[in-house]
N, C-alpha and C positions, 0 to 999 in steps of 0.2 A: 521773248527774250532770248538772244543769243546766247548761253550760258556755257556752252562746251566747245572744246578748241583742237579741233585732229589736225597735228601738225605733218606735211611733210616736206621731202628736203628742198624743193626748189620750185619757180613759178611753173615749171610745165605743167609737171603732176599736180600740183593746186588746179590750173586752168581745167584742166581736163578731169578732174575730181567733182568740181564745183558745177561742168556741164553733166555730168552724169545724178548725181542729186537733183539738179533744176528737174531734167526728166524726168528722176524719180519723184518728183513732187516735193522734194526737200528745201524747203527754203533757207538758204542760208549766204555768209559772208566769204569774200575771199581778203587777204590782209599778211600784211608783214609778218611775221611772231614777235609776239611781246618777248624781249631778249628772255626772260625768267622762261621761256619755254622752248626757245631755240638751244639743242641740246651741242649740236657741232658746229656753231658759229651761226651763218643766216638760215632761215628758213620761213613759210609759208605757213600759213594755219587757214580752215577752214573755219567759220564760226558757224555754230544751227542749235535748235533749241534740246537740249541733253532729252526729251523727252522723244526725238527723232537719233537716237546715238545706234542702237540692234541695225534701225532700217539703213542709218545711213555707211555704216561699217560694211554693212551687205551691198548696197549697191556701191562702193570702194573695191569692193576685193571683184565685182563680176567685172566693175573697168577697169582691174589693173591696178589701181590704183595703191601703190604702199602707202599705210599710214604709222608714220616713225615713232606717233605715243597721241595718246588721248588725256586732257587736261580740263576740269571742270572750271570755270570760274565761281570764287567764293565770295557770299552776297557782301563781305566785312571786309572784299580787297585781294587780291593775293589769287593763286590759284593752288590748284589739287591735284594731283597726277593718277589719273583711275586706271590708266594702264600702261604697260611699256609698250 
């Protein structure tokens, strides 16, 4: 399950986010932002399963990668914001 959402501001950094996860063995999604989590108008989110969240923040920060906030998806709808 996709359940956690690192947004950042725009398609590059998502692209280039999404191939450094792949290599790290992270499976995950690349996607619009659900407006409710697009903080300055448009942006990008990564989706992957929140039980891959440490490793994938780690392999984020060795490529560069800013991530603008980290958002859980809640199983009743809606999402959670676990960090700025």
């Amino acid at each position: 399950m996709l359940d956690l959402y690192l947004t950042v501001r725009s398609v590059t950094p998502a692209q280039k986010g999404r191939e450094a996860l792949r290599r790290g063995g992270v499976r995950c999604g690349l996607l619009r932002a659900p407006s409710a989590l697009a903080q300055r108008g448009c942006g990008y989110a990564l989706a992957l399963p929140a039980r891959e969240q440490s490793r994938a923040l780690s392999l984020l920060e060795e490529a560069g990668v800013r991530v603008e906030s980290v958002w859980r998806k809640l199983p009743e709808g809606g999402f959670r914001r676990e960090r700025p």
